[in-house]
N, C-alpha and C positions, 0 to 999 in steps of 0.2 A: 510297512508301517511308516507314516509320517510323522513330522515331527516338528504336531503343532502347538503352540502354548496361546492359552485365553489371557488378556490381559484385565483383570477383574477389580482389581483393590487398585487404592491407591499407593502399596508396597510395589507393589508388580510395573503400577507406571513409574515410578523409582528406579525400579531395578532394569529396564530397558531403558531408559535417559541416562543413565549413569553406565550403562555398559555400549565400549565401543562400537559390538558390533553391530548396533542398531543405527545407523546412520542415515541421513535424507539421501539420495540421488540427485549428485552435483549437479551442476547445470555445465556443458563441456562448453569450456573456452572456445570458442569459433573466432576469436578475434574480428566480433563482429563490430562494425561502424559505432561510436561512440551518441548516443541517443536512438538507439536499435532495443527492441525488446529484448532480444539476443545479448545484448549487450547489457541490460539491466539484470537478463536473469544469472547470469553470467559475473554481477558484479554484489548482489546483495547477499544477505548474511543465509535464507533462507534457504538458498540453495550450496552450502558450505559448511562443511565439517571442520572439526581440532579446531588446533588455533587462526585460523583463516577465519571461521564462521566467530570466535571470541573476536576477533579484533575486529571484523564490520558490525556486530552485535553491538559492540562498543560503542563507535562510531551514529551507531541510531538510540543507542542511549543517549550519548551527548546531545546528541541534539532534541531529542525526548522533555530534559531537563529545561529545553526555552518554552516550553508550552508550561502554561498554568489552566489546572484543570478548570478552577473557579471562570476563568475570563473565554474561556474555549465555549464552556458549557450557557456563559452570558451570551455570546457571542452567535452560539447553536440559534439559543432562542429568538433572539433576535431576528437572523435570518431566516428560522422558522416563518415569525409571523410576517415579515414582508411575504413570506412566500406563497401563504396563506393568502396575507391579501391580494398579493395580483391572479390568483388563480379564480379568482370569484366570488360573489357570494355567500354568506355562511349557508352549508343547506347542501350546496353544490356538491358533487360527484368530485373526489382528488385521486389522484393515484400518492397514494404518499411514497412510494415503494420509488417511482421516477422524481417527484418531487420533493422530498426530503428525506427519506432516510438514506442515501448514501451523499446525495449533493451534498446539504447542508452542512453536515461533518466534517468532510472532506474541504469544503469552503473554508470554513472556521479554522481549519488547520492550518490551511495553505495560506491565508492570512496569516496566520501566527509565524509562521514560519520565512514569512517576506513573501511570497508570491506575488509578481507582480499584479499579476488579475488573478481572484483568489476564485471567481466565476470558472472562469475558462480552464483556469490548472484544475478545477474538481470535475469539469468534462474530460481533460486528459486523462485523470488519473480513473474516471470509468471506463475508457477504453483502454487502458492499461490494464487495471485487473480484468476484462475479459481476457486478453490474451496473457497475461500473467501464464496460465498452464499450457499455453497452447492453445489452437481451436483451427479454423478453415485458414484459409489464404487471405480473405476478406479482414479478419479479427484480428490476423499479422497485421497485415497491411494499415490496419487504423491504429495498430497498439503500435507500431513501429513511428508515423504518423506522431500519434499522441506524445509519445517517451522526447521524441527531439522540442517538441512544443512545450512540453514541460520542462525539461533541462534549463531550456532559452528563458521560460519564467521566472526560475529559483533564482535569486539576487545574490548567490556565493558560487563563485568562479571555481573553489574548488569542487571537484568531480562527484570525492571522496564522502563531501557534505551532501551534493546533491541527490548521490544514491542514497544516503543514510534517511534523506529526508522524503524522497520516492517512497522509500521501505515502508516510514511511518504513514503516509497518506496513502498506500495500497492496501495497508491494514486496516486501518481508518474506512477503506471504504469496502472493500471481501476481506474480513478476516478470514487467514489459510489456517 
């Protein structure tokens, strides 16, 4: 006999959140290169349990706190409709899927957030969440790639802000 349980109500998601033994699958220390995906997964809240995963949690709240939704969401549209307009003609065939639903967001943020080029940090951070889980050697290789091109963007020296702020624009663009 196994010993499976459904998780059905919203008690039941309660009661696995709130009990220890339910926990994500750390991401192991490798002590890998600082701007390495290895190194991000390694450093953000999502792959961390107790109080390790509270206190980088924390850490991407605080900086949560500098974005306003109001001017994100101005901001969104904005670069929607340039995007619209260099892609064409009204009428024209768009992939929104490559052209705005994760750029744009992701753009908006990474401006918010100081990016330097707020363009180029929402390229990194799509190659970032591909290999966010893993994937071939090619999707290391670019996510690894991307993670040091983004560090070098963020305009706060400290690490600690950096990952916090990786964290929010990798959700921002794959929610996990």
């Amino acid at each position: 006999m196994t010993s499976e349980w459904t998780v059905a109500s919203y008690a039941d998601v309660h009661a696995v959140l709130a009990d220890d033994r339910f926990e994500v699958a750390a991401a192991p220390d490798t002590g890998a290169a600082v701007g390495t995906i290895s190194w991000l997964r390694a450093s953000v809240s999502r792959f961390a349990n107790g109080m390790e995963h509270e206190r980088r949690r924390a850490r991407a709240v605080e900086q949560l706190k500098r974005l306003d939704p109001g001017e994100l969401r101005q901001a969104a549209a904005q670069r929607s409709r340039v995007a619209l307009s260099a892609a064409g003609r009204p009428g024209d065939p768009v992939d929104i899927m490559a052209l705005l639903a994760r750029r744009v967001p992701v753009a908006a943020m990474a401006a918010a957030l100081g990016a330097a080029d707020p363009e180029r940090a929402a390229e990194a951070v799509i190659a970032i969440a591909a290999g966010y889980f893993g994937g071939s050697e090619q999707i290391a290789r670019a996510a690894d790639a991307a993670t040091a091109r983004l560090v070098s963007m963020l305009d706060d020296a400290d690490l600690d802000a950096a990952v916090a702020q990786i964290t929010l624009l990798v959700q921002g663009c794959d929610a996990t």
